[in-house]
N, C-alpha and C positions, 0 to 999 in steps of 0.2 A: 380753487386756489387756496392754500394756508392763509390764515389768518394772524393778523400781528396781535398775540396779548399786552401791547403794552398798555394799552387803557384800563384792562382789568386786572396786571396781574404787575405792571411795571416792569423798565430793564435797569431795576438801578446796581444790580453788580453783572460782571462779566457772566455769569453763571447764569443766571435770570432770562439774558438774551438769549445764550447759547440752547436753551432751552424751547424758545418761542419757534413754533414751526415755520414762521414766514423767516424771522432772522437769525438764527441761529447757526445757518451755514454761514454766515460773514464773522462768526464769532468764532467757530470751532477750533481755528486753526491760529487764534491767536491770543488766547484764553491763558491758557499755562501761563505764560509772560507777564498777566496782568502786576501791578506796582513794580516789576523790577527794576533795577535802578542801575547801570554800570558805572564804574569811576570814569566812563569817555564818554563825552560828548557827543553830538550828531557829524561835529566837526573832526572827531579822531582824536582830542586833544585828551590830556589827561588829570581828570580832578583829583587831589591828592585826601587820602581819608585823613577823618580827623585822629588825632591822640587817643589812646583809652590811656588808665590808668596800670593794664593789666602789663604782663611781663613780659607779652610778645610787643605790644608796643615799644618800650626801651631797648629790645636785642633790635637792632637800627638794619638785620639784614633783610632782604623778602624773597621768599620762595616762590613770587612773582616775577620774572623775567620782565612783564613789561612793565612794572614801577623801578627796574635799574635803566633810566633814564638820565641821570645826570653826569654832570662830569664837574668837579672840582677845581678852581685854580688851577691847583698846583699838582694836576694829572697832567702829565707831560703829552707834546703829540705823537699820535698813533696807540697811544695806551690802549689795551685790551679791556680795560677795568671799566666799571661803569656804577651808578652807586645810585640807593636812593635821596630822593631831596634830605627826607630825615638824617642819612649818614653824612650829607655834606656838612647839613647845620651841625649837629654835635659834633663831630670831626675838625671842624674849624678852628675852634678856640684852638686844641693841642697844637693844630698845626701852625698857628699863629705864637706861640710857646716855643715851637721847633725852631721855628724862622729867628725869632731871638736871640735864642740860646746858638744859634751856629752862625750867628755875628760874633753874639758877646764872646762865647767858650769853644771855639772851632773845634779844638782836642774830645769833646765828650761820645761817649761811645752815645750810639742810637737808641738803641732800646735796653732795659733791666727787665728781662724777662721772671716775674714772679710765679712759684707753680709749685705743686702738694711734692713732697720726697718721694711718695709713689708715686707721680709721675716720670720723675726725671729718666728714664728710659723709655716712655712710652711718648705720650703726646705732646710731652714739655721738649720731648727733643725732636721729635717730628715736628714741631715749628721752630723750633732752635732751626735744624738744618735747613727748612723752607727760606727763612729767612735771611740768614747766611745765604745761601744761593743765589739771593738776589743780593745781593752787595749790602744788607743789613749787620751793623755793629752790636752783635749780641752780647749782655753780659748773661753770660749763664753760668751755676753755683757748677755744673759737672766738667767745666772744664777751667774757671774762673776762681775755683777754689781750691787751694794748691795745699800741699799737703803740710802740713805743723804751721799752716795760717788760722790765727783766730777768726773761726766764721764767725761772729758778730760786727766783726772791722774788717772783715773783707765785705759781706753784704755792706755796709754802711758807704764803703767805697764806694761799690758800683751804683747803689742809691743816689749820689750825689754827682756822682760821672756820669749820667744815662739820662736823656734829652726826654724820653717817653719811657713809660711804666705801663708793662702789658701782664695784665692777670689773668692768669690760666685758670677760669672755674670749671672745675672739674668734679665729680663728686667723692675725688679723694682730699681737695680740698676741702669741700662742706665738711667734711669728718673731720680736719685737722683747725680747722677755723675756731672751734669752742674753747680746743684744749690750750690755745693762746700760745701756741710754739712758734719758729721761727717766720714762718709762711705768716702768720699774724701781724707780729713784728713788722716782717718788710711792707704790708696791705698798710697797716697804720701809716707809717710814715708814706708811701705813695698817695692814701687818699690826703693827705696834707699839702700836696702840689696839684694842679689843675693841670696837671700833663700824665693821665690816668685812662687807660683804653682796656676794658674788661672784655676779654673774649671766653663765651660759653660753650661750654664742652660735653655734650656726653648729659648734660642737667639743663634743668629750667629757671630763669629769673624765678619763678614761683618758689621754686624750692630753696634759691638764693637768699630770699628774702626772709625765710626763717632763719637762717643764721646769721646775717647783714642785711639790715635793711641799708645803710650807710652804698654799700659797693651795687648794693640791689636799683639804688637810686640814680646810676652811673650808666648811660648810654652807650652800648657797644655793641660788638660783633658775637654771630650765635654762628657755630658748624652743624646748625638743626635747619637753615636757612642756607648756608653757603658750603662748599668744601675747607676745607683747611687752608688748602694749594691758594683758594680767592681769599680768604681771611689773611694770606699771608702778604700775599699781592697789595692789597688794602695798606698793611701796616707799613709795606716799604713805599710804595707810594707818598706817605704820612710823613717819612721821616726823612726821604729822598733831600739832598739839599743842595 
């Protein structure tokens, strides 16, 4: 019969046992696993991870299916949409913003979509249209900015007319961010209001944060995590009233 080394030789890691000729067959097969640790319980329930500092922390979506467990207030019944704890807590406040502003100023358009001039036929109007579609009041500069209008007092309009401020980071933004042109411009005055939803595009908060730490600091929505189609979902949700 094998003999147990634990007297001579100890089992104090997983390894150790697996080794010993009398118990090492009750170890083999469950060795790999030793410390791991799931965000679930024995119970199925789910512990939510803590905060990092890094950038994938702040983009509020997860490429986790099962941490989009929540549901928001003010997600209607039967909604498709599902969010994590992170997106509800940041999400809140605007939508607590929204709720205000569509007692106080019922007239205001929904969203002032901010986005780089090289976008505006690519992804700034591929969520332009998504959310139009869903009955979103978009101000957007390619159709909102009419011709022999001074764009500085047309954007300032729709800045002050638009209940939520969504920025498009893009990394044709990052290039136009330094050079302090218009897309500057409207980002300054939106981070001045607490009704500010930065969705990430194509880039990383990482990369964000070498040219704004300011909008890098701003919890939002990443299409590195989610589709555009659910980013859009998200924002009409948000602004629904």
């Amino acid at each position: 019969m094998a003999r147990c080394t634990a007297p001579v030789m100890g089992h104090r890691s997983s390894a150790a046992a697996a080794n010993c000729p009398a118990c090492g067959s009750r170890y083999s097969h469950s060795s790999g696993y030793a410390g791991y640790s799931s965000g679930y319980s024995s119970q199925g329930s789910y512990s939510s991870p803590s905060y990092s500092s890094s950038g994938s922390s702040r983009s509020l979506s997860s490429g986790s299916t099962a941490r989009r467990t929540a549901k928001p207030r003010w997600s209607r019944a039967g909604s498709a949409v599902w969010y994590t704890p992170e997106q509800v807590q940041a999400l809140t406040p605007v939508r607590e913003n929204v709720e205000n502003l569509a007692a106080s100023q019922p007239d205001l358009r929904d969203v002032f979509l901010c986005h780089a001039w090289d976008d505006r036929q690519g992804s700034a109007k591929e969520l332009h249209d998504l959310l139009e579609a869903r009955g979103v009041r978009v101000w957007f500069s390619e159709k909102d900015l009419g011709l022999g209008v001074p764009m500085m007092r047309a954007i300032d309009k729709g800045l002050v007319n638009s209940r939520v401020g969504i920025v498009l980071v893009t990394p044709a933004m990052l290039r136009r961010l330094p050079a302090e042109g218009i897309a500057d411009k409207e980002l300054s005055a939106l981070l001045r209001r607490e009704r500010l939803v930065p969705v990430v595009h194509g880039t990383t908060y990482e990369e964000l944060e070498q040219v704004s730490l300011l909008l890098a600091s701003r919890a939002g929505l990443s299409t590195a995590e989610e589709t555009m189609v659910e980013v859009a979902a998200k924002i009409a949700e948000l602004v629904a009233t």
